[in-house]
C-alpha positions in Angstrom: 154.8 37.8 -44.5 156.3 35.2 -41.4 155.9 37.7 -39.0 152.5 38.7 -40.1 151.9 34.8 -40.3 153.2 34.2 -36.8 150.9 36.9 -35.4 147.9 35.5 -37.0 148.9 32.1 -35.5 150.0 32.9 -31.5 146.8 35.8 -31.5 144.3 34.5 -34.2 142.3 32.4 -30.9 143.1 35.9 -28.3 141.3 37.9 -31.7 138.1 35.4 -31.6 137.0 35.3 -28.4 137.7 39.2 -28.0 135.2 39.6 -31.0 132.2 36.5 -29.8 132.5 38.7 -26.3 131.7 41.8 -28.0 129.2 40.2 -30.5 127.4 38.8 -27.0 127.8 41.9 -25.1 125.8 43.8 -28.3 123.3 41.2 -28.4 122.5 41.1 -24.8 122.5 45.0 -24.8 120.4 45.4 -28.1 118.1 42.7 -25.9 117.5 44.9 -22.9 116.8 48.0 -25.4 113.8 46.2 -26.8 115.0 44.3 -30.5 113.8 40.9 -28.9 111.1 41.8 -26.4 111.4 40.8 -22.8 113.9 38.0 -23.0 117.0 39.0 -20.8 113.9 40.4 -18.5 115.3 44.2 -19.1 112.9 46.4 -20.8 109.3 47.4 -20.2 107.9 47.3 -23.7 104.7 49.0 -22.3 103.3 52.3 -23.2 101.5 52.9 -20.7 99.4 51.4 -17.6 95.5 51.9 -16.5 95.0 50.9 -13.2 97.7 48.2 -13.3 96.7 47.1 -16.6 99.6 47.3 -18.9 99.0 48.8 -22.6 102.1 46.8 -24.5 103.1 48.8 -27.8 102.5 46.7 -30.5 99.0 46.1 -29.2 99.1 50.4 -29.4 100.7 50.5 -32.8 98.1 48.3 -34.0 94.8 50.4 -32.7 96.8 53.2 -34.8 96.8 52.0 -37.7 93.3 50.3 -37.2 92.5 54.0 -36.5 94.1 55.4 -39.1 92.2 52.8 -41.2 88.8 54.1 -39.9 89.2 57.9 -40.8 90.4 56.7 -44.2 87.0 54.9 -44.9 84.7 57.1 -43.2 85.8 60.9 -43.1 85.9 63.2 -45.8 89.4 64.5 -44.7 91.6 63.4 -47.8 94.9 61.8 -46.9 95.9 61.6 -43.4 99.2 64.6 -42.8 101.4 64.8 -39.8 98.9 66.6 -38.2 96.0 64.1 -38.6 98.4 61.6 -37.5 99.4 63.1 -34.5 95.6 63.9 -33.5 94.8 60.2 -33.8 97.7 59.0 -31.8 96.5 61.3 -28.7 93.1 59.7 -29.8 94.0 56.0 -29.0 95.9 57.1 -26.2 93.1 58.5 -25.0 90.2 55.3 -26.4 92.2 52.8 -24.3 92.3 54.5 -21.5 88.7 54.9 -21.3 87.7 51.0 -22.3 90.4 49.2 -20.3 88.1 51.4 -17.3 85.1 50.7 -18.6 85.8 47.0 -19.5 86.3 46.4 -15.5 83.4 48.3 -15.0 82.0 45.6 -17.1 83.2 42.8 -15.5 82.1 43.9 -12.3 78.4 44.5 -13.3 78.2 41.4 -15.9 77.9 43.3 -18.5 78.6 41.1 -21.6 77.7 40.7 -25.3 76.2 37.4 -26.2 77.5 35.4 -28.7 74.1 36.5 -30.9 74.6 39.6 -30.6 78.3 39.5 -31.8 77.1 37.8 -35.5 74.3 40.2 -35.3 76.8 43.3 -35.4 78.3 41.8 -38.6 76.2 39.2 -40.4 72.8 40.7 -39.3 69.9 42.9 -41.0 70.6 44.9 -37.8 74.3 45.4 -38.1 76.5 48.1 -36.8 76.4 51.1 -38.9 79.7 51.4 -39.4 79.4 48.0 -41.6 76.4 49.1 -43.5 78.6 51.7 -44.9 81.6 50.2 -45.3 83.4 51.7 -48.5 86.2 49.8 -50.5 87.7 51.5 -53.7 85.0 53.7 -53.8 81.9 51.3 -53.5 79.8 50.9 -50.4 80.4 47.0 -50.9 77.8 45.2 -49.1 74.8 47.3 -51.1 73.0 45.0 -53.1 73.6 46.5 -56.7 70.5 46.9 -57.8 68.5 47.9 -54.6 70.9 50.2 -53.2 70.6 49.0 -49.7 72.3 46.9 -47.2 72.5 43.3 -48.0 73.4 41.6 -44.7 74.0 38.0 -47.2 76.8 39.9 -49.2 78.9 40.5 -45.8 79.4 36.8 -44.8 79.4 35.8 -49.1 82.2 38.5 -49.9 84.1 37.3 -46.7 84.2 33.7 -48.0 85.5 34.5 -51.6 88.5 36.3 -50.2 88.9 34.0 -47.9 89.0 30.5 -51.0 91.0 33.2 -53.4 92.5 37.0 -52.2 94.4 36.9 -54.3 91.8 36.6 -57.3 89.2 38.9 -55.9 91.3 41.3 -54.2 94.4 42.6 -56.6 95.5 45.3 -54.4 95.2 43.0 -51.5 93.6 45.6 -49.1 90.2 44.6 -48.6 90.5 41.6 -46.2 92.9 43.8 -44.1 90.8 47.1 -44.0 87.7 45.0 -43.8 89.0 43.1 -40.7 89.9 47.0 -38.9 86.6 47.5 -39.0 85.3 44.5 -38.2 87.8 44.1 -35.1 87.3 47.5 -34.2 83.2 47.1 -34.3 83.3 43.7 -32.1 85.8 45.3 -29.5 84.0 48.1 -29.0 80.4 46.1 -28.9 80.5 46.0 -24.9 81.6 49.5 -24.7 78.4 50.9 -27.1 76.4 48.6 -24.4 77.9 50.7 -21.8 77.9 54.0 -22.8 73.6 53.3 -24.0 73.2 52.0 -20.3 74.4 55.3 -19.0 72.9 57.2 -21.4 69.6 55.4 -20.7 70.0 56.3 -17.2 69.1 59.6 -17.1 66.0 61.2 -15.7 64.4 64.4 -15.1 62.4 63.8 -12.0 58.1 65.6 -12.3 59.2 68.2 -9.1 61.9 69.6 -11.3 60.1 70.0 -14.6 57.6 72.1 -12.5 59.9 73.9 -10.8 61.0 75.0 -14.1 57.5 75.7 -16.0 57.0 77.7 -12.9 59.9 79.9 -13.1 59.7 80.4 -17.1 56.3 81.9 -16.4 57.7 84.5 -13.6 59.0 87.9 -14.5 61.2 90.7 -12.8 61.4 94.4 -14.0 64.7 95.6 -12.3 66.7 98.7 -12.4 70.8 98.5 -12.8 74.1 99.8 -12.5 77.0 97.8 -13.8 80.3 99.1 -12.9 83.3 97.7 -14.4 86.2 97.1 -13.1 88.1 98.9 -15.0 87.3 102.1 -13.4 89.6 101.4 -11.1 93.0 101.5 -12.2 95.5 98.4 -11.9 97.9 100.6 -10.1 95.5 101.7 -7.6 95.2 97.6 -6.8 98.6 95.5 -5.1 98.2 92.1 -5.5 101.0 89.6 -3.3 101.6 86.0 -3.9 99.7 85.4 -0.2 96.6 87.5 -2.3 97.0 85.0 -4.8 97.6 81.6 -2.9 94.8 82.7 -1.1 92.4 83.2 -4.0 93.7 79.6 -5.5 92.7 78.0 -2.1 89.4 79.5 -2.3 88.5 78.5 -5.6 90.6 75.1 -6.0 88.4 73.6 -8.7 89.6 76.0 -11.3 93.3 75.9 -10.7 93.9 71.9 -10.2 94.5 69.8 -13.1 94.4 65.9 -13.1 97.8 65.2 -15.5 101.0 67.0 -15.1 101.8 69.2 -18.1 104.7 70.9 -18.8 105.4 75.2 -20.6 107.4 76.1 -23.0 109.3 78.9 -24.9 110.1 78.3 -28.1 111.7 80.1 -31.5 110.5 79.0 -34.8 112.3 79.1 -37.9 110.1 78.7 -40.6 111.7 76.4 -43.8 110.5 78.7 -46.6 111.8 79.0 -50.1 114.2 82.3 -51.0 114.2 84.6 -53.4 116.6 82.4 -55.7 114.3 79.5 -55.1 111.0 81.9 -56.2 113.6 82.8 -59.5 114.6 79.1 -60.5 111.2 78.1 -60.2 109.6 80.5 -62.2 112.4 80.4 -64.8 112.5 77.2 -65.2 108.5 78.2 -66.8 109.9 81.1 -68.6 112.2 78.2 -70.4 109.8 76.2 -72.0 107.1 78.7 -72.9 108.1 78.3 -76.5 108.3 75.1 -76.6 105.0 74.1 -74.5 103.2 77.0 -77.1 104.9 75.0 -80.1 103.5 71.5 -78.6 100.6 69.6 -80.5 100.2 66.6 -77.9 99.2 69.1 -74.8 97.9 66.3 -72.6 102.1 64.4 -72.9 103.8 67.6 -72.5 101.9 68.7 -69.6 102.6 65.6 -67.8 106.0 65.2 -68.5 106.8 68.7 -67.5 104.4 69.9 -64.8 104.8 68.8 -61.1 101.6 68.6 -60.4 100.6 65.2 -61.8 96.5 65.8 -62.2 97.3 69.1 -63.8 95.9 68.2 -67.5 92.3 67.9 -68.2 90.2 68.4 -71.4 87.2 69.7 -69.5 85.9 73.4 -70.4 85.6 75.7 -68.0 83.8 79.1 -67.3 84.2 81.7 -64.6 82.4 79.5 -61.8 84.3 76.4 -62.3 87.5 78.2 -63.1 89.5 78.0 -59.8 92.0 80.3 -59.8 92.3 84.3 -59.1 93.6 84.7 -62.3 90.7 82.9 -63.7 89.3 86.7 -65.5 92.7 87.2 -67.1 93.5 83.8 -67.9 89.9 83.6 -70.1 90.2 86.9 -72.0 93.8 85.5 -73.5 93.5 84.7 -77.1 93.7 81.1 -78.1 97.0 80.2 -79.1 98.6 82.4 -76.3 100.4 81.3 -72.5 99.8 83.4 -69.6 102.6 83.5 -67.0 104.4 82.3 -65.1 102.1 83.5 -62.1 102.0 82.8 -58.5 99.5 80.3 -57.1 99.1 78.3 -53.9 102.5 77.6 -53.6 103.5 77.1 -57.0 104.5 78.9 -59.7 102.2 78.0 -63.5 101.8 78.5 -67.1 98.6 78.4 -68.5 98.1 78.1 -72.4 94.7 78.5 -73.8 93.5 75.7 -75.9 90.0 76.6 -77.4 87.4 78.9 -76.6 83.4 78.2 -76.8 79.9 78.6 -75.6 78.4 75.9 -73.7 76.3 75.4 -70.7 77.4 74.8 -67.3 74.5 71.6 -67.0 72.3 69.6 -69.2 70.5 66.9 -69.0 69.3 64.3 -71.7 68.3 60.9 -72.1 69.3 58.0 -74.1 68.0 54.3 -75.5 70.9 51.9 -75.1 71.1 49.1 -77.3 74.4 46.9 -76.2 76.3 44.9 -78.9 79.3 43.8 -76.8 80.4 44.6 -73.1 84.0 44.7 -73.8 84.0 40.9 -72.3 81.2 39.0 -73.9 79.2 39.6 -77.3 75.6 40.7 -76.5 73.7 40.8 -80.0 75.3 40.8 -83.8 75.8 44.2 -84.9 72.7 43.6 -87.5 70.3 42.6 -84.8 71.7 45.7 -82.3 71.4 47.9 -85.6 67.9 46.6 -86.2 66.3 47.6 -82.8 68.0 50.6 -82.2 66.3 52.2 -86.3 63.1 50.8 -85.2 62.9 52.4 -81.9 64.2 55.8 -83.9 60.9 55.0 -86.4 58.8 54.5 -83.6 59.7 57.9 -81.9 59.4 59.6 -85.5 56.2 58.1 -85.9 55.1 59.5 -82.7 55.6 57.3 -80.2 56.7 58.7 -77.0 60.3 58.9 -75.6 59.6 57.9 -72.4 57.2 55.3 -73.3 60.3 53.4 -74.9 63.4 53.6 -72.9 62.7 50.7 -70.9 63.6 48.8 -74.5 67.4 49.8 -72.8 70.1 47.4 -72.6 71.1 49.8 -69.0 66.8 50.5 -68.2 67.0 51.2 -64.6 63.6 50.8 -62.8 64.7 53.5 -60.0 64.9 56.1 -63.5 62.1 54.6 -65.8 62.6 58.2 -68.2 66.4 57.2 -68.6 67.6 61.2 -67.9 70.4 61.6 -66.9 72.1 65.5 -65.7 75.6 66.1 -66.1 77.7 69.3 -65.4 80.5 70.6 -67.8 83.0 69.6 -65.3 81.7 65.6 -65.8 81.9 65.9 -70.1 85.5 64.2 -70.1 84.1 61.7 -68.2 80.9 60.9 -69.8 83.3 60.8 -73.5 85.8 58.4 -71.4 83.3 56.2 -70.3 80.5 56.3 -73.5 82.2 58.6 -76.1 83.4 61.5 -77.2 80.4 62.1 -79.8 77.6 62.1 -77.1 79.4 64.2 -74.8 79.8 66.7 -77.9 76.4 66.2 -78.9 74.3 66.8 -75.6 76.7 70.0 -74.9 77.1 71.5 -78.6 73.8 70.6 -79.6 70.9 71.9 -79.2 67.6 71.5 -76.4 64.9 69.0 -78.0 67.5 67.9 -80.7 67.8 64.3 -81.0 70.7 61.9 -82.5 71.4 58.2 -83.0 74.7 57.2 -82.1 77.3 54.3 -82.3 79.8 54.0 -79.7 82.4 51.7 -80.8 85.0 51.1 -77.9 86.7 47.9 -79.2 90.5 49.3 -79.3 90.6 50.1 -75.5 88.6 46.6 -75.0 85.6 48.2 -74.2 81.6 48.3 -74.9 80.2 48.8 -78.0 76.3 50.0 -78.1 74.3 51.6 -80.4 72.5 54.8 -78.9 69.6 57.5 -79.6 70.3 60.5 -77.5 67.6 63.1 -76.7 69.0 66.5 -75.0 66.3 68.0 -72.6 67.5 70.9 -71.0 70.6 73.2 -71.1 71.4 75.6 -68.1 73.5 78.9 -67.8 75.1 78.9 -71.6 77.9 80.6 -71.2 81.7 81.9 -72.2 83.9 78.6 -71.6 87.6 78.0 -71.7 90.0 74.6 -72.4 93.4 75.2 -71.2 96.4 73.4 -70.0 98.5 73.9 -67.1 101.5 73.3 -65.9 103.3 73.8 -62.4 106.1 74.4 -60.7 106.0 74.2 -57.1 107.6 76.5 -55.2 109.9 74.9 -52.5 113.3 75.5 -50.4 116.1 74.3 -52.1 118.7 72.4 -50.4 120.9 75.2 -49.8 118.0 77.3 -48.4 117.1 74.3 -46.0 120.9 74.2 -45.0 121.0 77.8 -44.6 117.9 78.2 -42.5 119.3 75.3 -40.2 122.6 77.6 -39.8 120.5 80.0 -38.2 118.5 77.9 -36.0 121.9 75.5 -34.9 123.6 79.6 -33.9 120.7 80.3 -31.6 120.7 77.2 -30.2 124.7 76.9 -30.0 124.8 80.5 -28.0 121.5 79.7 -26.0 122.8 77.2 -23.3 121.1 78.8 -20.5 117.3 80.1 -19.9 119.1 83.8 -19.8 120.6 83.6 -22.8 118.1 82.2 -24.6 115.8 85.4 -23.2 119.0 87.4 -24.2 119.4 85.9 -27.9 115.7 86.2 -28.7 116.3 90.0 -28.3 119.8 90.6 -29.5 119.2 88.5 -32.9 115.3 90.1 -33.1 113.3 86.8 -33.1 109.9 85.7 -32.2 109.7 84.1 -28.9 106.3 81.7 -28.8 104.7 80.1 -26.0 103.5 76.7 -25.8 101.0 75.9 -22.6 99.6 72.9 -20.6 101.1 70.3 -22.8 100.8 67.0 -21.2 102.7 63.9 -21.2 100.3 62.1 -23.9 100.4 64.6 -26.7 101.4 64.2 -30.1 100.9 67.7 -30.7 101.9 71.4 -29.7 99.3 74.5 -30.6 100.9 76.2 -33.5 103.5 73.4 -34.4 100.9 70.5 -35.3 102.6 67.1 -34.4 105.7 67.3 -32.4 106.1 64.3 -30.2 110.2 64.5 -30.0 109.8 67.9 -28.3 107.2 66.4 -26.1 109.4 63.9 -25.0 111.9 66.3 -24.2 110.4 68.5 -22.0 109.7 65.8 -19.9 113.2 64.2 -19.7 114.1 67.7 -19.1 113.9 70.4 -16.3 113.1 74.3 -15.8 115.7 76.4 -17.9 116.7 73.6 -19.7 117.4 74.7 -23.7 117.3 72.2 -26.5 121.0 71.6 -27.8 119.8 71.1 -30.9 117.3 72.0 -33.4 114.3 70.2 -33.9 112.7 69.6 -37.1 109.1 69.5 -37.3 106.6 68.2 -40.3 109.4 69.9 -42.7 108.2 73.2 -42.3 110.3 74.5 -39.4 113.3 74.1 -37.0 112.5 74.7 -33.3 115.0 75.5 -30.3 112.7 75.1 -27.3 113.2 75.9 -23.8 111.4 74.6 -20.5 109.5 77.5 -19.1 107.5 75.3 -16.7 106.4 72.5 -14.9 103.0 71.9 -13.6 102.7 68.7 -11.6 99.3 66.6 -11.4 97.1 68.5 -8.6 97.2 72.4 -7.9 98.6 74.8 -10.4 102.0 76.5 -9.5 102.1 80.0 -9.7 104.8 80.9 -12.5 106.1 83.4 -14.6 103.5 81.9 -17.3 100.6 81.5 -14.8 101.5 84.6 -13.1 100.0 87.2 -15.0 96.3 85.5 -15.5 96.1 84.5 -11.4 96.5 88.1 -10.8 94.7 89.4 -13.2 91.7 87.6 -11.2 93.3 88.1 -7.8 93.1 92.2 -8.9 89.4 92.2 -10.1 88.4 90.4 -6.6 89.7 93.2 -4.9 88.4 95.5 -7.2 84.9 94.6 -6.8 85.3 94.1 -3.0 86.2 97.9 -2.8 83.4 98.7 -5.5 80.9 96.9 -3.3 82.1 98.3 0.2 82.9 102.0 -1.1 79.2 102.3 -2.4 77.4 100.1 0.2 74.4 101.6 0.9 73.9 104.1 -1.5 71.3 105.1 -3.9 71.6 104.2 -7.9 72.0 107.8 -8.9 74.5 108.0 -6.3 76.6 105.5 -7.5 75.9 106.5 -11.2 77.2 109.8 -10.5 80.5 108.2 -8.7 81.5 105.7 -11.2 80.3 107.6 -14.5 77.7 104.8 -15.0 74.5 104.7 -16.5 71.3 103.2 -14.6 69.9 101.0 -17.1 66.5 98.5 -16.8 65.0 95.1 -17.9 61.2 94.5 -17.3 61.5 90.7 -18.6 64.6 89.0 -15.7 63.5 85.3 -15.8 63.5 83.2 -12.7 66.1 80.4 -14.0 67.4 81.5 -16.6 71.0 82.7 -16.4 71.0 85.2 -19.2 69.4 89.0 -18.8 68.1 90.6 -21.6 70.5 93.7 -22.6 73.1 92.3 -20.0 73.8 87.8 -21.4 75.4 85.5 -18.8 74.6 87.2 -15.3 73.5 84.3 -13.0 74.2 85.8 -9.8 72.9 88.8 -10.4 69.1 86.6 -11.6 69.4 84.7 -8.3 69.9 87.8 -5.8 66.8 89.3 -7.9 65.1 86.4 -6.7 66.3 86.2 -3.5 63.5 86.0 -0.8 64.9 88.3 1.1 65.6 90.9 -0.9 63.4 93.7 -0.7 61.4 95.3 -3.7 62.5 98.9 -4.1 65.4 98.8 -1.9 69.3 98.7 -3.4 71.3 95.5 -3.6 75.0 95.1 -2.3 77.6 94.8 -4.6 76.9 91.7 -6.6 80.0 90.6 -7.9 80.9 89.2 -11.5 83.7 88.2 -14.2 83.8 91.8 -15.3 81.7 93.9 -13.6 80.5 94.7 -10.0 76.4 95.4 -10.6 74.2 97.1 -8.0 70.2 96.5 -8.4 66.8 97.2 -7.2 63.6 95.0 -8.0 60.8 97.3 -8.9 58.2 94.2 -9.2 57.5 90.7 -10.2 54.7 89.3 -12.4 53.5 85.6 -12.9 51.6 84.3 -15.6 48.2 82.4 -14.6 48.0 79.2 -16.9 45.4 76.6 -17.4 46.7 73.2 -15.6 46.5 71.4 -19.0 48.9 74.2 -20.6 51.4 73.8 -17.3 51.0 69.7 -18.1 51.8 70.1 -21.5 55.0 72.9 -20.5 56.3 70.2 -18.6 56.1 67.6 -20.7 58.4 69.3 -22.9 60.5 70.7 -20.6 61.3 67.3 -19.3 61.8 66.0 -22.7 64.3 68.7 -23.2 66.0 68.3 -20.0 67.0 65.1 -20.2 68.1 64.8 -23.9 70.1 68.2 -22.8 71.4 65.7 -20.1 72.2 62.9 -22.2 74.0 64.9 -24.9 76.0 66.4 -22.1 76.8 63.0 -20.5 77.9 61.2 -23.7 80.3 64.2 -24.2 81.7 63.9 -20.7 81.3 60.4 -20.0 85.0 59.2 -21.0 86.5 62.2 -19.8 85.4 61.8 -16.4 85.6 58.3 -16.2 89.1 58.4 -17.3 90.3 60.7 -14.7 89.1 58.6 -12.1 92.2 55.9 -13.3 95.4 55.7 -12.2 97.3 56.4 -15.8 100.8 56.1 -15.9 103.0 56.8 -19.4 106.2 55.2 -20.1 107.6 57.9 -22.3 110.3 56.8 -23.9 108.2 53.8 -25.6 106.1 56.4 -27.7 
């Protein structure tokens, strides 16, 4: 203990400072790496930069999740996957891009949205759509509820109530925050609408041009054709050389230069999919409890204790049409009491035991008086006086009196639906007994048409409404065999031990596969798939055929040709991936490569092809040329002057314009006339042009200017943020992603 005692004592102060220098060294380095921004000056917490502008990443991370926020509330999807994730991060990459332009563009023209027009957005009559259908839990909140329509006053009243209490009006505390996504979103984006209307507002079809075009519509060619493809040639007969190529690239340098780098890729997928001994627990862990799930009296507990799949009960019937499953014919003809299974289904393995059997329609409709005695909160009427109205309005329709004529007596009338019917499907019956009772939805399914009933509804223990009401059933469709049964599932996944075993294979290949050859070489020797993934640019979130895979992204541009992942990748739990880089295209003309390769001289070999076509049949006659290539002459009587596509022929607009060439001779035999597939060879036997009245040619161009320039607008606000983004100067700090 004294020596121990006389170390602590001569080093204890040596032992200190050694450990604040290290605690500074890993604060200063955690500092540079990002933890507390900018302050030591060493990190770029940028994402990227537009034309100088720098795009920090928590201003990114928070148009993501605004994002995200928007395609909850507005698209049908369901819940956002990897996948979706990954598509709306390339979005934003791409929507900030394009206004961080287009704001300059802005600021340059004086461009602006006034003050007004902000407020106007929101709080007005006239506000943005996407706030005249904003949807919270379900409800399209700023309806008025008893119009149905926009209500600009219940914007700016339900804004002020969360505001004084969000806590009291919002339990789930999610409506300030997703109202203020849209709301942020819709103001941001108010200059850039203004924008993209005063572009689209732009466009024009000049008077010359529409009659240009009601001239042409109205002229006719009858031709007579040879189309030769080029596959009558053979590829060997055709040697194509990298000059051949380069050549052909310089020629047409539109098609082969791209305005972002991208980066190839080889790849091997190994699929995480459950074994055979995962398939055999699953289903026998069904097999089990058959007994015991037959033996069970409370069908709705068991289910839902035991099944996986936790919206697997329901007491609705159904029939063949609303039964969705394959086995739904089998399933139906088991006797009640009976469990079919364990079966295979969408990725899960199920027992089905059926319940009750019966005859009911698929849809009825009825209609009801509604007399309420207490809402579950508040007492309406005594029970005497609800009991009094509801026998005297039974009296009055024995007596004679119409229906219809009395349903506005309701407690629930609804002026909108003054004959109180209301249709419901078999699928909606455990809803209409949840939320009136389980009497009426017997009674307007088990009854009978034109049968009528007065019923009490008395939800009290579950603190809800009582009401008194007289039920008529109108009409019942498609009466028909119906089924209840209960389900439950067990879904079919990898174990751990599957998971670990299908990573094995995937950390081998890519422990032996430290080279591009021997990856090639492994892909072979152990028989496995090698995929391709193409153009893949520095921005993407996702790969084609691996859904969201940003980590590999990042790789293959940290990495060079050759390179091989070390190490598997795991992607959206479904897969490992060893990837290798196949190529890398840099921003401007493509490269030719061993994935470009094949395409460039694919087209490189049908050039030549058609330039021998057209020179080795120069001059000659149709049946001439028929006779040498094996061709049919074929004929159109109806080629249209401007319009690309030839009857009996589609997309041909070179051979429609050298029809109409002014030099080219009726009767006589075109040269070669050169296109994607085909070399064709033609000869004009005669042209016809309709005489019209001048008020028919004014009212042909009238429409064909309408036509052209909502053709023109559509096209431009497709293209618009494309093009104007390209013309930017984008630069992505990778490693901030």
């Amino acid at each position: 203990m004294a020596v121990i005692q006389k170390i602590r004592n001569r080093y204890g102060k040596i032992a200190g400072a050694v450990i604040a220098v290290a605690l500074v060294s890993f604060i200063v380095s955690d500092a540079r790496n990002g933890s507390f921004g900018g302050i030591f000056g060493g990190h770029d917490s940028n994402v990227m930069t537009v034309d100088g502008t720098k795009i920090e990443s928590k201003e990114y991370e928070q148009r993501v999740k605004e994002y995200e926020t928007l395609t909850e509330i507005y698209s049908n999807r369901g819940p956002l996957d990897d996948a979706g994730r990954a598509q709306i991060r390339e979005q934003v990459m791409q929507s900030i891009a394009y206004e961080t332009v287009v704001n300059k563009i802005c600021d340059k023209i004086g461009l602006e949205t006034s003050e007004s027009e902000r407020k106007e957005l929101i709080y007005g009559q006239n506000a943005h759509q996407l706030v005249r259908q904003f949807t919270y839990a379900g409800q399209q909140v700023f309806n008025n509820p008893e119009t149905k329509q926009f209500d600009p006053a219940r914007v700016k009243g339900l804004e002020d109530q969360m505001l004084k209490d969000p806590q009291k009006q919002d339990p789930y505390g999610k409506y300030m925050e997703t109202w203020t996504a849209v709301k942020n979103y819709v103001l941001r984006m108010s200059r850039i609408d203004k924008f993209n209307t005063l572009m689209a507002a732009s466009v024009y079809a000049p008077a010359y041009e529409s009659k240009r075009t009601a001239d042409a519509s109205n002229t006719l060619a009858s031709i007579r054709y040879i189309k030769v493809p080029y596959t009558v040639v053979p590829d060997a007969d055709v040697k194509v050389t990298d000059d051949d190529i380069k050549a052909y690239m310089q020629k047409h340098k539109g098609l082969f230069e791209t305005d972002q780098a991208t980066r190839s890729m080889d790849y091997v997928s190994f699929e995480i999919v459950p074994a055979t001994a995962d398939s055999a627990r699953a289903s026998g862990a069904l097999v089990e409890i058959k007994d015991e799930f037959l033996k069970a009296k409370d069908n709705k507990t068991y289910v839902g204790n035991k099944s996986d799949d936790i919206n697997a009960y329901s007491e609705a019937y159904v029939n063949k049409k609303t039964f969705m499953s394959r086995f739904a014919d089998t399933i139906m003809s088991q006797p009640v009491g009976t469990i079919y299974g364990p079966y295979l289904e969408n990725g899960a393995y199920r027992i089905t035991k059926m319940i009750d059997k019966k005859t009911l329609p698929d849809s009825v409709k009825f209609r009801q008086i509604l007399i309420v005695e207490n809402t579950g909160k508040e007492l309406v009427l005594a029970d005497s006086l609800a009991k009094k109205r509801i026998d005297s309005i039974v009296a009055a329709v024995n007596s004679g009196v119409p229906f219809d004529s009395l349903v506005k007596l309701s407690s629930n009338y609804d002026p909108n639906n003054p004959k109180g019917e209301v249709p419901v499907n078999l699928s909606q019956r455990p809803q209409l007994a949840a939320n009136l009772s389980k009497e009426i939805g017997d009674f307007v399914f088990e009854g009978k048409t034109g049968e009528k009933k007065l019923i009490k509804a008395d939800n009290s223990k579950e603190n809800g409404p009582v009401f008194y009401t007289y039920i008529e059933v109108l009409e019942q469709k498609a009466i028909e065999p119906c089924v209840q049964v209960a389900t439950i599932t067990k879904n079919l996944l990898p174990s751990d031990s599957t998971v670990n075993g299908i990573f094995g294979r995937a950390n081998e290949f890519a422990a032996k596969s430290n080279t591009a050859a021997d990856f090639d070489a492994n892909v072979k020797k152990m028989g496995l798939d090698k995929r391709v993934g193409e153009s893949i640019r520095e921005n993407s979130f996702s790969i084609q055929g691996l859904g969201g895979a940003r980590e590999i992204v990042k790789w293959l541009y940290t990495h060079k040709v050759g390179d091989v992942s070390s190490d598997p990748f795991r992607i959206n739990d479904q897969r490992y991936v060893v990837a290798k880089v196949a190529s890398i295209e840099e921003k401007g003309q493509m490269p030719i490569t061993a994935t470009t390769r094949p395409q460039l001289e694919q087209r490189v070999r049908d050039e030549k092809k058609g330039d021998n076509l057209a020179a080795k049949y120069k001059g000659a006659s149709l049946e001439a040329i028929a006779q040498g290539t094996g061709q049919t002459i074929g004929q159109s009587d109806s080629v249209m002057l401007g319009a690309p596509f030839i009857p009996g022929l589609g997309f041909e607009p070179k051979v429609v314009g050298y029809v109409y060439n002014a030099g080219f001779a009726a009767n006589t035999v075109s040269p070669g006339i050169k296109s994607q597939s085909a070399v064709y060879f033609v000869t004009v036997l005669g042209k016809t042009s309709k005489q019209l009245d001048p008020g028919a040619v004014q009212n042909m161009m009238m429409q064909i200017r309408g036509n052209e320039e909502s053709q023109t607008r559509n096209y431009l606000t497709q293209m618009l943020q494309q093009t104007i983004s390209k013309t930017a100067d984008i630069k992505y700090n990778i490693t901030n992603f």
